[in-house]
C-alpha positions, 0 to 999 in steps of 0.5 A: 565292422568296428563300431565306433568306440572300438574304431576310438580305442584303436586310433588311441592306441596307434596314436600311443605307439606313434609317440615312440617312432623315431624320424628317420627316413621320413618325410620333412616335419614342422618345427614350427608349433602344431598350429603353423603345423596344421596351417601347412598341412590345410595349405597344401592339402588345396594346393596339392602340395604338402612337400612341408608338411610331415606326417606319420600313419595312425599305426605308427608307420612310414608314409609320405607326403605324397601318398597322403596327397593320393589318398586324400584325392582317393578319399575324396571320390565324386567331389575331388574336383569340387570347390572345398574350403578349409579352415581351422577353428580354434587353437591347437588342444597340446599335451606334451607332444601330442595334439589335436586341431578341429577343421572346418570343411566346406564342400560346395556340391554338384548343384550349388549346395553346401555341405559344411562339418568339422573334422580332427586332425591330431598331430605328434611332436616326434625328438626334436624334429617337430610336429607331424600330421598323423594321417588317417582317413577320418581327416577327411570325414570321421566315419571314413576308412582306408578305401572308402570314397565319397560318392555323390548321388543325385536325386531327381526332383519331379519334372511339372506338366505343361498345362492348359488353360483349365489347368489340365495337364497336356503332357502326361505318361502314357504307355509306350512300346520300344521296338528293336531287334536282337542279332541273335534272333535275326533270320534274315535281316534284309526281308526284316526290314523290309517288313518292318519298313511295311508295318511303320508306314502303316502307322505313319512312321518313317524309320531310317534302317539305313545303317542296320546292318552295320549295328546288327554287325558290330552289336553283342548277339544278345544286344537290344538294338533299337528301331522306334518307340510308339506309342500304345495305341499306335503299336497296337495297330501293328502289334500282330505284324510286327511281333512274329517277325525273326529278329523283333524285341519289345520294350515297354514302359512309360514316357511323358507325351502330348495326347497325340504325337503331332499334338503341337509337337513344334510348339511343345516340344519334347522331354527326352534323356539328357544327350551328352551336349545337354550335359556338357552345356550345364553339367551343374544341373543336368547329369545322365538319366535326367529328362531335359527338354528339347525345342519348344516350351519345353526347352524354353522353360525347361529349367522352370519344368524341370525343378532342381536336383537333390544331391546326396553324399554317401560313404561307397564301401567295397566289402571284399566280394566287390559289392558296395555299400553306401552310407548316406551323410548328407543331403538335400531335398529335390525342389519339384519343378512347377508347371507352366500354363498356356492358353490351349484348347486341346479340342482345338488343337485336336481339331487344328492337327485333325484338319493338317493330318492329310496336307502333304505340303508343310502346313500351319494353322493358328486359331484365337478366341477373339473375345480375349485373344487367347492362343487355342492351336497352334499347328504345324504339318506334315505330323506337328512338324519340328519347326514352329512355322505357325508362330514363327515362319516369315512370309509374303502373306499375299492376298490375305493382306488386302484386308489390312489394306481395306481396312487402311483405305476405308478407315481414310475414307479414300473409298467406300465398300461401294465404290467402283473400282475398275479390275483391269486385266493388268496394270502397269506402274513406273514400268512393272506390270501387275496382273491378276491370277489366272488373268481374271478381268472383273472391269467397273465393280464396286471395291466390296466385288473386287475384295471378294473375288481378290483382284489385285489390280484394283489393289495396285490403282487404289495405291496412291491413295493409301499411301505409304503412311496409311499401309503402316498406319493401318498394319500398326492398327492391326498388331502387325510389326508391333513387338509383341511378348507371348513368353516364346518366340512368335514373329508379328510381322515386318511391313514393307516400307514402300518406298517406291510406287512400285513397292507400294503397289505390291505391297498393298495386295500382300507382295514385296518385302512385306513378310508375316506368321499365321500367328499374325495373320490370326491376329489380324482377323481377331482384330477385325472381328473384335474391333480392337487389336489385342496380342495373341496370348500364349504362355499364361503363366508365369506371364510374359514380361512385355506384352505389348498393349491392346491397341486403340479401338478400331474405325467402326465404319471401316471395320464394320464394312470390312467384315461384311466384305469378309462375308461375301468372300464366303457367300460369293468371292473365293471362298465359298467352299465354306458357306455351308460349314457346320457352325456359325457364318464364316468371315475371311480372306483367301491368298495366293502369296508368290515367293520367288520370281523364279518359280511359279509355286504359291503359299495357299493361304486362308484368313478369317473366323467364326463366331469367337473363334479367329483363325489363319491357315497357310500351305507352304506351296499350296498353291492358290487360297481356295486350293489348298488354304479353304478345304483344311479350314473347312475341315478344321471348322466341321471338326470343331463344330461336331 
């Protein structure tokens, strides 16, 4: 390669021999001075145009106006397509009939960044037909040569963690291993399966292999087809099944997880390879090989997890046994991207997906420090799930929502924990007939009973005396259907208006168009134990916007009954499968929410808290409170208490 004094003492001597070319056969040329000269050429080097401009090669020859077009797009390589500012700076420097002209370049890069630098551009006043570019690469920047092109090199910035409260990392790399299968390998591709099939279910993973035989067939015989990647400790459950089976291949490495794969998986989310739609969506931000994030905080927060880019500009240089080489020119450093901090409890959370691990039916369970209102676990079943129906499901919330009509009635000291309120069988109001589940009939009991054993029907004869008001008087006191800013989204709530004496009646025991989250429903029973409502926090830092404010201190009286009827629900109502769980007493609520008039399936759903710890669980089809809702609580508090 020439160095650079012998690259100079080249062009000065071609730039002699151009002075004695003679004009004929040549592109049109500028009669105009070298500055209109120049003027033209930057003009139509923008537009794509330069049909005005003349121009003769640094080695004295013929070229056209459109091969300088081709080659100053060639030479532009990766940023062609990218925003370029030309100026001239100065006035032309003219001997006789040579000159010179200084540029300005300014690039606006992949990203947003700018590259800015000076060029030359000489020029020969050829007889009397004017002044003519002379084109050579170094126009478009000095150290360029014919077949060079600038390339542009992205260089990656560090995606942050998402932490917990203590500021311990939850996502983080952990080992993985990719398993797949060779064509040339395979032996017999339908008994593969189905031993691998075999194996996956061991562990818990279902794999679609559907379509194999079809990538086996149309795959190079050498190709890496991949199937599934596990994580280490999972893949050492199957490792002596799977890797002596014909056909297997292995790929390990690293990849930044959650400490468990249900591990909050829908609030969470997942980091991954940028897909395609990721790149055509911000193709200024992302490019192939970046880790984007996909669904929940990670998505949410991705730009802020993900930091920005550095971008390089490199000279790429094929030598003639077609290897390249780069020559960095510019660049820019990578900003890291910083971390976002939530509120979990990875013990909780642990003890939360613990508890939902064996729930068939899809499943949430949220709990909350009371003392501050701290998220701790937010959890989704079947394996973490891949919708947030903890934070963001909307649904009857049935029997549970007794507690906020309770709180409603004794606050308005329309009756005491002690008085009696009849449990008839049914009740009937304008014409709709109410009944208790399982017909259950508890007669003349003081309201504390009819809490605690969840009759529905002395919920629907105390109606009138709540009132419309007093439902969403007391739901508003409770945090239900205020707006609420968790810094992801989060449904607190919509109660039903009860614009009718049968809406009201249904409305009062958790039916009608009254719909809630778990995350809600958490909140609630926070509020009680607390004696004050308080918005759940999740994402502490960078802190919401709006949360919404703590509300007004609760009625001491009414709450104050209310947890003791709580209490019995546990000592002796429907939920005393969990009286003698590890731990502090148990306070809650069981609920039976129907859906769908046409159906007899039942969300299962169990509100409550222990000690500073508020919870809410809700089986999707569970069934009845105690049958599905009380054993995943139950197994989630002995878990936690250890």
């Amino acid at each position: 390669m020439l160095d650079r004094r012998d690259l100079t003492r080249r062009r000065a001597i071609a730039f002699g021999a151009s002075l004695t070319l003679v004009a004929t056969g040549l592109a049109a040329c500028s009669k105009d001075g070298p500055d209109g000269t120049v003027k033209d050429f930057l003009t139509g080097w923008r537009s794509g145009n330069l049909s005005s401009v003349g121009f003769v090669s640094a080695d004295g020859g013929k070229i056209s106006a459109n091969e300088v077009v081709d080659q100053l797009h060639a030479l532009s390589g990766d940023l062609a397509k990218q925003s370029l500012v030309l100026t001239a700076v100065g006035d032309p420097k003219t001997t006789g009939d040579i000159a010179s002209s200084t540029i300005k370049l300014d690039w606006t890069l992949p990203g947003g960044a700018a590259w800015s630098y000076n060029s030359t551009v000489r020029l020969t006043k050829q007889n009397t037909d004017g002044w003519r570019i002379v084109w050579e690469p170094a126009i478009v920047q000095s150290e360029l040569q014919v077949g060079d092109k600038l390339a542009v090199r992205r260089v990656s910035s560090k995606r942050a963690a998402i932490q917990d409260a203590s500021g311990k990392a939850i996502v983080t790399p952990r080992e993985i291993v990719t398993i797949g299968v060779s064509p040339e390998k395979i032996k017999n591709l339908a008994q593969l399966q189905k031993d691998l099939a075999a194996a996956f279910k061991k562990v818990n993973v279902t794999v679609d292999m559907s379509n194999l035989a079809d990538r086996v067939k149309n795959s190079d015989p050498g190709a890496f087809i991949e199937l599934v990647t596990l994580r280490r400790p999972d893949y050492n459950k199957i490792r002596d099944t799977v890797r002596p089976l014909p056909g297997t291949v292995f790929q390990e490495g690293t990849r930044d997880l959650a400490p468990t794969r249900a591990f909050a998986r829908a609030l969470l989310g997942t980091a991954d390879q940028a897909t395609r739609e990721d790149i055509d969506a911000n193709p200024e931000a992302v490019a192939q090989g970046d880790i984007v994030g996909h669904g929940g905080l990670q998505q949410r927060y991705d730009s802020t997890l993900r930091g920005t880019s550095g971008v390089s500009v490199v000279i790429a240089r094929e030598a003639a046994d077609g290897t390249v080489t780069s020559t960095q020119l510019f660049s820019t450093k990578p900003v890291d991207g910083k971390p976002i901090k939530v509120s979990i409890d990875q013990a909780t959370q642990t003890a939360a997906d613990a508890a939902l691990a064996t729930q068939k039916q899809p499943s949430s369970l949220v709990a909350i420090r009371i003392s501050d209102g701290s998220v701790l676990a937010v959890s989704n079943g079947p394996d973490g799930g891949t919708v947030d129906t903890a934070l963001t499901g909307q649904v009857p919330p049935g029997s549970t929502f007794k507690t906020v009509s309770a709180y409603g009635l004794l606050q308005k000291k329309a009756v005491t924990a002690g008085s009696v309120v009849e449990c008839p069988k049914t009740t009937t109001v304008d014409g709709r007939e109410f009944k208790n589940s399982g017909g259950e009939v508890l007669g003349k009991v003081p309201f504390h009973v009819d809490y605690a054993k969840s009759c529905n029907t002395a919920f629907v004869g105390l109606a009138p005396k709540l009132g419309a008001d007093g439902l969403q008087s007391a739901s508003s006191a409770l945090g239900l259907g205020t707006k609420w800013d968790l810094g992801i989204d989060a449904f607190s709530g919509k109660v039903s208006a009860a614009g009718s004496p049968t809406e009201l009646a249904a409305a009062t025991f958790g039916q009608g168009a009254t719909a809630v989250s778990p995350v809600a429903m958490a909140g609630v029973a926070a509020a009680v134990a607390r004696g004050q409502f308080k918005q759940p926090r999740l994402v502490l830092d960078p802190a919401p916007a709006k949360p919404a404010a703590d509300g007004e201190p609760l009625d001491a009286g009414a709450v104050a009954s209310l947890r003791t009827m709580m209490r019995e629900v546990v000592t002796s109502g429907t939920g005393t499968a969990l009286r003698d769980v590890k731990g502090k007493p148990v306070y809650g609520k069981t609920g039976t929410a129907e859906f769908d008039e046409n159906s007899k399936d039942t969300h299962s759903w169990f509100i409550g808290y222990q000690g500073d710890v508020a919870f809410a669980v809700m089986v999707q089809k569970g069934g009845a409170g105690a049958e599905a809702a009380v054993p995943i609580v139950e197994n989630f508090l002995n878990t936690l208490n250890r």
